[in-house]
C-alpha positions in Angstrom: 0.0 0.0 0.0 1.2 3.6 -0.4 2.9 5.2 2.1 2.1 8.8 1.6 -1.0 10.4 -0.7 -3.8 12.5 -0.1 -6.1 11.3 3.0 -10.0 12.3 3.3 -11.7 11.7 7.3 -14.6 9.9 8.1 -16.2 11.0 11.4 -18.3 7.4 12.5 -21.9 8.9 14.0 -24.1 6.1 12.6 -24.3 4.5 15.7 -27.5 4.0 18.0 -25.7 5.8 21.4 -27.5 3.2 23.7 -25.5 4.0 26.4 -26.0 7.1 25.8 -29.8 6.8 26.3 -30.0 7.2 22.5 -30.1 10.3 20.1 -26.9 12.3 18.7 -24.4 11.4 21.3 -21.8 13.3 19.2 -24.8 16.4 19.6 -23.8 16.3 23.3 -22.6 19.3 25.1 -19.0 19.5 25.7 -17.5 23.1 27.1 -20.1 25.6 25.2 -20.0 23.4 22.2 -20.7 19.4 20.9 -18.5 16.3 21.3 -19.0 16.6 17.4 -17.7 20.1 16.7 -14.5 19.2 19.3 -13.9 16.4 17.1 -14.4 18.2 13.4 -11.9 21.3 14.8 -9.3 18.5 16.0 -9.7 16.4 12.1 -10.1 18.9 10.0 -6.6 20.1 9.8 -5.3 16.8 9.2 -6.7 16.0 6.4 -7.5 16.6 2.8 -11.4 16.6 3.2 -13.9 15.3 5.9 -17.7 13.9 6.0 -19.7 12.7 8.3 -21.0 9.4 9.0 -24.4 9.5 10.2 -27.8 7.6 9.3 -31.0 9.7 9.3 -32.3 12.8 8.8 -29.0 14.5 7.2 -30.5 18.0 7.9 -29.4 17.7 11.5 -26.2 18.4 10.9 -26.2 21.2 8.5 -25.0 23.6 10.9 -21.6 21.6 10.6 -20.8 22.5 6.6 -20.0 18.9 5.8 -21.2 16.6 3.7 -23.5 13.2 5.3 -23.3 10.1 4.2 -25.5 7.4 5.1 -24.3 4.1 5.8 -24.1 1.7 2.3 -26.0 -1.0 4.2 -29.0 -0.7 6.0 -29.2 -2.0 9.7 -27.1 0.3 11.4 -24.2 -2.3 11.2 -21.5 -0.8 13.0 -17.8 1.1 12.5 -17.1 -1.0 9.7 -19.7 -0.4 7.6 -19.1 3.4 8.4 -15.8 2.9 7.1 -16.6 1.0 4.0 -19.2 4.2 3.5 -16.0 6.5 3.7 -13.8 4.4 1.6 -16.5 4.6 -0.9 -17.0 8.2 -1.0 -13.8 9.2 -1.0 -13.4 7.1 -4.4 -16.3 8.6 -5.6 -15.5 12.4 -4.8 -12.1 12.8 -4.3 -10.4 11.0 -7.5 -6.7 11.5 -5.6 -7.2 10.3 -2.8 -5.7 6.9 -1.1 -6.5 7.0 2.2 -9.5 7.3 4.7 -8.8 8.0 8.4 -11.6 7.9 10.3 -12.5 9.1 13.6 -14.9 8.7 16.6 -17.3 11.4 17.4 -17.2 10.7 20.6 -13.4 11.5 21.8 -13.0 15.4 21.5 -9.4 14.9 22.7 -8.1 13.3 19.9 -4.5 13.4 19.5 -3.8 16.5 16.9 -0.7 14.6 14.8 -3.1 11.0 14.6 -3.3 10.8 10.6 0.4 11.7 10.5 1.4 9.3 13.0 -0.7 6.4 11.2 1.0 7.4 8.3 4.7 6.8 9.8 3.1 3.2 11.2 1.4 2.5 7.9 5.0 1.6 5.9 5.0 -1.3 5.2 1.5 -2.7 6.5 -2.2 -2.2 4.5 -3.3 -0.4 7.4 -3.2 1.1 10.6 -5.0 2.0 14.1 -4.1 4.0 16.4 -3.5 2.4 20.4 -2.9 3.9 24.0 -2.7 2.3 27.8 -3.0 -1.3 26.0 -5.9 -1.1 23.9 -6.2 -0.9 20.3 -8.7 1.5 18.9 -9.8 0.1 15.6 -12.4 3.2 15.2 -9.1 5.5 15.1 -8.0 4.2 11.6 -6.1 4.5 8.5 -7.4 2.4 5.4 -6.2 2.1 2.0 -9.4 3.4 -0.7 -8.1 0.4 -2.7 -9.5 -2.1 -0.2 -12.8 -0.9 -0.7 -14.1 -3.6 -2.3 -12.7 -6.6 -0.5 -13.7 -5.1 2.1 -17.7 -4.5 0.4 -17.7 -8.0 -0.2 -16.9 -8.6 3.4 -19.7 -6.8 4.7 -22.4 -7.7 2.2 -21.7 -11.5 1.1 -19.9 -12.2 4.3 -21.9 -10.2 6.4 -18.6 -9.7 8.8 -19.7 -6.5 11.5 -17.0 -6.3 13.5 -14.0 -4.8 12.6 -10.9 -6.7 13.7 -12.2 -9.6 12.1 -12.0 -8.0 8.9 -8.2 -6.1 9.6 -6.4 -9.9 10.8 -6.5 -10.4 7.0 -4.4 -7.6 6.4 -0.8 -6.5 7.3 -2.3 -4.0 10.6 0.1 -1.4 12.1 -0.2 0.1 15.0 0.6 3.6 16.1 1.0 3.8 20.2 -0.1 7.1 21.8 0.7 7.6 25.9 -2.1 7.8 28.0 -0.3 10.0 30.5 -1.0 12.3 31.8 -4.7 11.8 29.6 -5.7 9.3 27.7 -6.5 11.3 24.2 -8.5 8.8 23.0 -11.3 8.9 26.1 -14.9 8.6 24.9 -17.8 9.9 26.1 -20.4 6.4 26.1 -22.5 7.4 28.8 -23.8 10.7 30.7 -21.3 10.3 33.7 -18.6 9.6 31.3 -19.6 14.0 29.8 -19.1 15.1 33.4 -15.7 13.5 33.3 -14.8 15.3 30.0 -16.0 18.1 31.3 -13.1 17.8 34.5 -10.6 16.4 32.1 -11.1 19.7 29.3 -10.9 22.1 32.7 -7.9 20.5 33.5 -6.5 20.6 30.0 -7.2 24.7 30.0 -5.6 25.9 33.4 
């Protein structure tokens, strides 16, 4: 896979927010704005051109000046499918392109060098996600738009969901972030885990 090229974002809202007690969770409050715009100011620097990921009503998000685009498969099937969306727009939209990274909308404290640090891990491997304190995060990833249709044919005539299934195929790297003194890839799941940001973003600003 290439090394360098030109890499679009994906931001993955298509998801139910069950823990959040349903709705928008990336619509939540966070400081005076949303866990969504936090994320779109920390991703759009870093890349080429962005979209959200969101099944629905599009109109909700208008106030963001990106395009939506609804899941390719009906069901609300998950990160993967959200990823396989992205991979598919960027081909359609952005001839150039070569990359998708895609992000959560809910972890406004992404790390602000993430797309160029999957980049440096990418050499060498057909992909890459990012990982902190032990854990891969899979949603936090950088896919090749020439996979896009193995990997269609994985979700539609395989029906494979989840997404590590689908990256043990490939050749994954992995780019470790420190979790000290903050882990930049906490997510806000559930209504205790806002109050939290909320501390951890006051923290961050004294």
């Amino acid at each position: 896979m290439p090394r360098k090229g030109v890499v679009a974002g994906v931001l993955l809202a298509g998801g139910l927010s069950r823990r959040m007690g349903g709705g928008d969770k990336a619509l939540a409050a966070l400081g005076g704005t949303t866990l969504l715009q936090r994320v779109i100011d920390r991703a759009t620097p870093q890349v080429a051109a962005l979209a959200i990921n969101a099944n629905g009503d599009p109109a909700r998000f208008a106030g963001f000046g990106l395009p939506v685009i609804a899941d390719v498969i009906d069901g609300f099937a998950g990160p993967l499918a959200g990823v396989l969306t992205g991979l598919e727009w960027a081909a359609e939209t952005i001839p150039d392109c070569t990359w998708v990274a895609s992000f959560a909308t809910d972890a406004p404290f992404l790390p602000s060098d993430l797309v160029a640090r999957l980049l440096d891990a990418v050499d060498g491997a057909d992909m890459a996600c990012a990982a902190s304190d032990g854990r891969h995060h899979p949603v936090f990833g950088l896919w090749p738009v020439a996979l896009r249709h193995d990997l269609r044919r994985a979700v539609f005539d395989e029906d494979i969901r989840k997404v590590d299934i689908w990256t043990a195929r490939y050749r994954l790297a992995v780019a470790e972030f420190t979790a000290d003194p903050m882990d930049p890839f906490f997510n806000a799941n559930r209504p205790d885990d806002l109050a939290q940001a909320e501390a951890l973003l006051a923290k961050s600003e004294t």
